[in-house]
N, C-alpha and C positions, 0 to 999 in steps of 0.2 A: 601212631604214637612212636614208634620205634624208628621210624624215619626223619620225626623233630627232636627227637633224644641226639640220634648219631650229628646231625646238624648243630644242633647244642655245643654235644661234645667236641665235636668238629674247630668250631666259634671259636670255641675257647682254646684249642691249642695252638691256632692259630693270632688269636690276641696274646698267648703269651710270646709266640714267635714275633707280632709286632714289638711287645711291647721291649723287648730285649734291641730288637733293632732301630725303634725310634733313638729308646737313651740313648746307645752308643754312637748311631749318627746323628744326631741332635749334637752332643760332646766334640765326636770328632772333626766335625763340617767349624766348630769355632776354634778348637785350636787350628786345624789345616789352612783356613785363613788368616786367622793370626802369624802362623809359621811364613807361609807361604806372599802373602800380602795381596791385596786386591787384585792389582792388575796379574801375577803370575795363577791366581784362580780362577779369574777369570778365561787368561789363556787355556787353563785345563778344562774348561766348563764347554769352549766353544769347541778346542780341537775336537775334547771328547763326542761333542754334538754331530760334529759332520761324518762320523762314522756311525752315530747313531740315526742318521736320518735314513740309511738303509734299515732301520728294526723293524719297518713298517713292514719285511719280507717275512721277517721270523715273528713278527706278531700276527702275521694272516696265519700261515702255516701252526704258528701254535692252537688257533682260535681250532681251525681246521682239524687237528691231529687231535687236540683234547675233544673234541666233541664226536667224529666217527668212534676211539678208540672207548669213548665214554658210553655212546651207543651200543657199541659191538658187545658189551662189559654187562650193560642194560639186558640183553637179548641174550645173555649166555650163549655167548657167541665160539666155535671152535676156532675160526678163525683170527683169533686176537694177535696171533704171533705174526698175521702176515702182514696187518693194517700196522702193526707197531715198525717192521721192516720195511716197508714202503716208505709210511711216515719218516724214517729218519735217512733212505734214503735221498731222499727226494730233500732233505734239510741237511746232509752232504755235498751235494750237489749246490746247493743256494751258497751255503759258507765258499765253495770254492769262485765261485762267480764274483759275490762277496770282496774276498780275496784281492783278485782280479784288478776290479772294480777301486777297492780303497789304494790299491798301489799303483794306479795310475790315475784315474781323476781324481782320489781325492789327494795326491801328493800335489796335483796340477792344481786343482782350490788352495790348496792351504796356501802354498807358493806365492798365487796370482790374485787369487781373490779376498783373501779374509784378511783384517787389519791386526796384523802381528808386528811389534815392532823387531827390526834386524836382528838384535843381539838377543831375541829370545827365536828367533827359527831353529837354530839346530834344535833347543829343547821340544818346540812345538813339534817335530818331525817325529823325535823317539816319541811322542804323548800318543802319535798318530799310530807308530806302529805299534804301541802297546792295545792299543783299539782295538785296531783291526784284530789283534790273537785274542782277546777276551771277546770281542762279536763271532770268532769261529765256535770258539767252545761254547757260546750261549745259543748260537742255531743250533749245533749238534746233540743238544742238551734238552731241546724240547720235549722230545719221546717222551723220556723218561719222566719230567714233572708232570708231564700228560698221565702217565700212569698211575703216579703215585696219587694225582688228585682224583683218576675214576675210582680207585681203587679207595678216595676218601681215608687215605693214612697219614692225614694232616697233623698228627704227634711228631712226624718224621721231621716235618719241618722245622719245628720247635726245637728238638735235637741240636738238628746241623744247626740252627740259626745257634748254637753256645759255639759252635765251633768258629764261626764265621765274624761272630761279635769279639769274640777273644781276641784272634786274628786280627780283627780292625784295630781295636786297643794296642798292640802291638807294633803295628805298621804306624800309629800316633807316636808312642814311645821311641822307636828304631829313628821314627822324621825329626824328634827333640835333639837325641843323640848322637847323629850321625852327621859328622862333615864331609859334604859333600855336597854335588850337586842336587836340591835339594826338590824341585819340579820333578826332576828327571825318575829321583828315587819314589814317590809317592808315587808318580805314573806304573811304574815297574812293581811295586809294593801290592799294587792294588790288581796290578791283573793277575800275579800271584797266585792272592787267595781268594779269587774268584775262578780261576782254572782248578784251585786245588778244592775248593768245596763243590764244584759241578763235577770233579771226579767221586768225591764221596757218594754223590744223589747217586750217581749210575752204579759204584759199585753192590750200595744196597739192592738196589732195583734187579739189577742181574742176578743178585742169590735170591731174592725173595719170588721174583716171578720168571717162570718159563717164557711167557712172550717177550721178557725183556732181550733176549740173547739175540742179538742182531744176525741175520743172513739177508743179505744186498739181496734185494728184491724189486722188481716195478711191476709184479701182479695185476696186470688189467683190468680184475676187476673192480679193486679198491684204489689203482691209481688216477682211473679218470672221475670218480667224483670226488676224490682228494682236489684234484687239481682246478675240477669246474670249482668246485666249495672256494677254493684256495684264491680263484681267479677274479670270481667275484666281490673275496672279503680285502683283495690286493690294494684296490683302490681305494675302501672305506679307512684301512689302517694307513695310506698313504697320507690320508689327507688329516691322520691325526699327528702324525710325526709332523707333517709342516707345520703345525698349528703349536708344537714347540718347538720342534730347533730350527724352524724355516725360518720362526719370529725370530730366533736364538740368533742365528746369522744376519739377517736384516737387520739387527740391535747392532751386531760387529760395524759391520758396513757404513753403517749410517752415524753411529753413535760413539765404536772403539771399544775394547776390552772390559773397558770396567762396567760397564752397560752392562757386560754379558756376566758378570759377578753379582751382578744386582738378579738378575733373570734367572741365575744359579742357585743361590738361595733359594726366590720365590718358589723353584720348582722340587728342592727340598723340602720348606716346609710343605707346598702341596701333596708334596707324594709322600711325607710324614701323618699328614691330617687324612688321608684320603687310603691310608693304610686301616683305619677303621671301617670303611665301608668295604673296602675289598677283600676283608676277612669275610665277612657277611657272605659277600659272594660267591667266593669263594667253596666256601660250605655250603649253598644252597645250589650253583649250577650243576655237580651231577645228577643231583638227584631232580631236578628239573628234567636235565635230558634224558635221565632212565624211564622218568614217568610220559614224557612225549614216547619213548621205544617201546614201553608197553600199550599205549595210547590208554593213560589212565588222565585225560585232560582235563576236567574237573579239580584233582589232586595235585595237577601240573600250574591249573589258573591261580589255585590257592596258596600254593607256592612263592607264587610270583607276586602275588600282592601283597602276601608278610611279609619274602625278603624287600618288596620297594619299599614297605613303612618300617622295618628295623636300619636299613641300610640308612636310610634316610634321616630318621633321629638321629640314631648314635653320628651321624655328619655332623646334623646341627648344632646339640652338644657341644661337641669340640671345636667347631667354627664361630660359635657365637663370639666366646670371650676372644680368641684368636682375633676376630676382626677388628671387634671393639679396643680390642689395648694392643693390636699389632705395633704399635712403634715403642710400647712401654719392653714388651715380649722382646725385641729384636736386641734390642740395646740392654736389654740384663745376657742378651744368649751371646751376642756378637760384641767385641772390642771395637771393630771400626763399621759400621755401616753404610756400606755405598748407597749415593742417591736414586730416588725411585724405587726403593726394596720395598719401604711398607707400602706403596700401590700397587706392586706388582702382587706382591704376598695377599692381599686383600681380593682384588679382583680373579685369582687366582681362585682364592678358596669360595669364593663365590659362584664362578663359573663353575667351578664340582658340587657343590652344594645345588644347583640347577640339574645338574647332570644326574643327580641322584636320586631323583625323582622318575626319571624312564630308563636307567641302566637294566632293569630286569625285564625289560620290555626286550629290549635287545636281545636278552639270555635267552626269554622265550622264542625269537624269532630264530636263532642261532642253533637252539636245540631242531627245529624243523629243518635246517639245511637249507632255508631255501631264500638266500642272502641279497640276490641279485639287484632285486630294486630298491632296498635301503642303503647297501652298498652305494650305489652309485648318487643317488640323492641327498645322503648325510656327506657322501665324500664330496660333492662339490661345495657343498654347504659350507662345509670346511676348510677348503682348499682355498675360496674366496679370500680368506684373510691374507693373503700372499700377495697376491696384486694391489688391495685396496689398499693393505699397508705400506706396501713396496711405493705408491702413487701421494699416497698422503705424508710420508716421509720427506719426498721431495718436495711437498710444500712446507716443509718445518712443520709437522705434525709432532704432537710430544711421544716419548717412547711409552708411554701406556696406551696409546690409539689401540694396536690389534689384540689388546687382554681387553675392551672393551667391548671390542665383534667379539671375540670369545666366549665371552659373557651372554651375549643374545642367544648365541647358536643351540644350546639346548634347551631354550625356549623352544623355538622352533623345532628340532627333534621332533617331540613328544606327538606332535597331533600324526607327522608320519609314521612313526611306530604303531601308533593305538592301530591305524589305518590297515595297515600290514599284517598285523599277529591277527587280525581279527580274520581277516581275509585267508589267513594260513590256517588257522584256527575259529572255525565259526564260533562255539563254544563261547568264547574271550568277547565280550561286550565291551568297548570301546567307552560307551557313555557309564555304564555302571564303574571303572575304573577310573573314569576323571571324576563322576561324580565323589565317590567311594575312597579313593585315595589319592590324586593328585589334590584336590579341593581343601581336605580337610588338613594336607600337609601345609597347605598355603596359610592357614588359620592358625594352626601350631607355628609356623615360621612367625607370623606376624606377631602371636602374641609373645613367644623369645624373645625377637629383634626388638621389641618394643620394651620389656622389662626391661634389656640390657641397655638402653638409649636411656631410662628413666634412672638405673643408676651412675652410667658412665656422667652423667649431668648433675649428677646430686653428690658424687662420692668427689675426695682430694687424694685420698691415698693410695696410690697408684697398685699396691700391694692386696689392699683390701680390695679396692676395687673388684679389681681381676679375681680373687675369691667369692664376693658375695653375685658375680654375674657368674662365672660358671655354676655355682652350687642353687642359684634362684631360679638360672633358666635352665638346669638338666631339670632340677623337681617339674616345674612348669611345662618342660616339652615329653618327660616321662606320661607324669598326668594328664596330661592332654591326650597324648595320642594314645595310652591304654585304653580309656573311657571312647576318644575320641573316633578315632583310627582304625583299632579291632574289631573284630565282627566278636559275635558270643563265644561263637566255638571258639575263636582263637584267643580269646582271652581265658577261656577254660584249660587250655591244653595248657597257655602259658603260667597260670597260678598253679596247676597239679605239676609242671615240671620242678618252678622253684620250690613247694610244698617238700616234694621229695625229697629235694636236694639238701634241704633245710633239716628232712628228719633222718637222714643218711640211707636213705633206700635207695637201691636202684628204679628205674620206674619202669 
């Protein structure tokens, strides 16, 4: 009980931390557009992409560093300080490479390969190196979130996120204001207070916890299954970066800048809508991987099947009407909308919504350490979308073709996961989880998408509309999956929570 309270509590400081950063970049993504105009955001969107198609190194190594230091945390471990030094050296070491890396092939791309026109390269150049110093400090900055989430003091986030949202507000204001050049300044604006709030995370961290004080370390005994972990999950996160900024690039290429403002968006509101389920996760992966360190696996399977069916509503929810009025939604948020936005935005929140269904299957398998053959099998899976689109492009393929493979691939996922955790974990039944919670999500999905088809066809008012499908299909997909979805005990656990909360008890 005390471990679905902290998770609860958890939830929730983390959805106030969304919800403070959807508004404000919700707001500022339409003026910065506005200000800035299609094609100079779009420039921003792509340079900033090809510096981000290296995160796939700091997205391994974080998956990697959150889950030993989460472990170690698990096991009351004396050694936390060494795995925390290791960890961040070893994510020194990558920023410099990094480094390296962007200041010469990716000066050599920008240059020769991406569709910039002349009179905006010099600007593209400075967007590049403002990159590059915001991807150092966000490698070197893992540890530390690593910690704060074992450590499950997701208030913390909520904090800094006023700090950070203020700051954005700001840097909108200073973009109205200021004459100047006006790309150049938002590129430099932004990495600002992104260096300056990944300082804030570290300063807390360093007073609040002993392990956090750094001593340069490569400890053999924690650096070689850092690195095996690390090595295996390299590939898997390689092939999720392609699958956005590889498509990101291939849209330049093929397509030209404004293509890529249309993709920029979509992957805003994606990671705007998709900030609800990863709160969920958020809260529920330590304590998944303490319960694998204890090997309390029972409590770890039951874990995993609440977060798939919370994660998963609260998706649907806020996907449903998204989908159904995306073109109504976009043209009250955006003054000018570039072509191909609401398909990209659609297919987009669809493919995560698919996703959201074996994301904790992952968690599970990830808390075991033992990554090798998902890695490699989800990563090709993924990776696919890069030639098939790269080929179909040349035939005049339209630019939604690879958010269509997108869309399929976490179908596909799921039977290899089930396959996997089961194997890692005997415990974890395969069929009792498709039956049990993939199935009956499919039921819930169907009968939402299908209220919202029956009003979107019957309603004119674009306004109402969109009000009486979100408010008809949360009741709907609520009701369904409590009755539906939950087992006894977990709809017990979850009526005594609200109960309490309701009578101001602690529980």
């Amino acid at each position: 009980m005390a471990n679905n309270h902290l998770i609860a509590k958890n939830t929730i400081f983390l959805y106030v931390r969304m919800l403070l950063s959807m508004g404000i970049y919700l707001y500022t993504t339409r003026v910065v557009l506005s200000i800035l105009g299609v094609e100079d955001y779009g420039i921003y969107n792509v340079v900033g992409g090809l510096v981000a198609m290296f995160s796939f190194l700091n997205a391994t190594m974080s998956g990697a560093t959150s889950r030993f230091i989460t472990f170690e945390l698990g096991k009351n471990s004396s050694k936390l300080q060494t795995v925390f030094s290791v960890a961040l050296t070893i994510h020194i070491i990558i920023a410099l490479i990094v480094f390296l890396i962007g200041e010469t092939f990716g000066v050599w791309f920008l240059e020769n390969e991406l569709t910039i026109p002349a009179t905006k390269m010099y600007e593209a150049k400075w967007l590049l190196q403002f990159s590059i110093m915001t991807m150092i400090f966000s490698f070197t900055q893992v540890p530390y979130n690593a910690s704060i989430i074992a450590h499950e003091k997701m208030n913390v986030y909520a904090y800094f996120e006023l700090v950070n949202v203020g700051l954005k507000l700001l840097s909108v204001y200073l973009l109205l204001i200021i004459d100047t050049n006006k790309l150049i300044f938002y590129g430099a604006i932004v990495m600002l207070i992104q260096i300056g709030v990944t300082l804030l995370y570290r300063l807390y961290c360093i007073n609040k916890w002993e392990h956090c004080k750094f001593k340069l370390s490569l400890d053999r005994e924690f650096l070689r299954p850092l690195l095996s972990y690390s090595g295996w999950d390299l590939f898997g996160n390689a092939s999720l970066v392609a699958r956005t900024q590889g498509v990101n690039i291939l849209l330049n290429i093929f397509f030209g800048a404004v293509m890529n403002a249309a993709a920029g968006i979509a992957m805003q509101v994606q990671t705007a809508a998709m900030s609800f389920a990863t709160n969920v996760m958020t809260a529920f992966r330590p304590q998944i991987v303490k319960t694998y360190a204890t090997k309390s696996y029972n409590e770890m399977i039951n874990l995993i099947s609440l977060g798939s069916i919370i994660t998963y509503v609260l998706y649907l929810i806020i996907v449903t009407p998204l989908i159904f009025e995306m073109d109504f939604i976009l043209h009250i948020w955006l003054k000018e909308v570039p072509n191909y936005t609401v398909c990209f935005c659609q297919l987009a929140l669809l493919m995560d919504l698919f996703s959201n269904s074996g994301r904790f299957l992952m968690i599970g398998i990830d808390a075991t350490g033992r990554i090798k053959e998902t890695s490699l099998l989800l990563g090709c899976l993924y990776l696919l979308v890069i030639p098939i689109s790269y080929v179909l492009f040349k035939y005049q393929a339209e630019p939604y073709t690879p958010y269509i493979y997108n869309l399929l691939t976490p179908l596909l996922a799921i039977p290899i996961n089930l396959f996997w955790l089961h194997k890692y974990i005997s415990k974890f039944s395969p069929m009792a989880y498709f039956r049990k919670i993939i199935v009956r999500l499919i039921y819930v999905t169907f009968i939402s998408l299908f209220i919202g088809l029956i009003i979107r066809e019957n309603m004119d008012v674009a306004w109402v509309r969109l009000f009486m499908i979100f408010i008809c299909c949360s009741f709907s997909s609520l009701l369904l999956s409590f009755y539906i979805c939950l087992s006894h005990s977990q709809r017990t656990v979850l009526l005594t929570f609200i109960k309490s909360k309701l009578n101001g008890r602690k529980e």
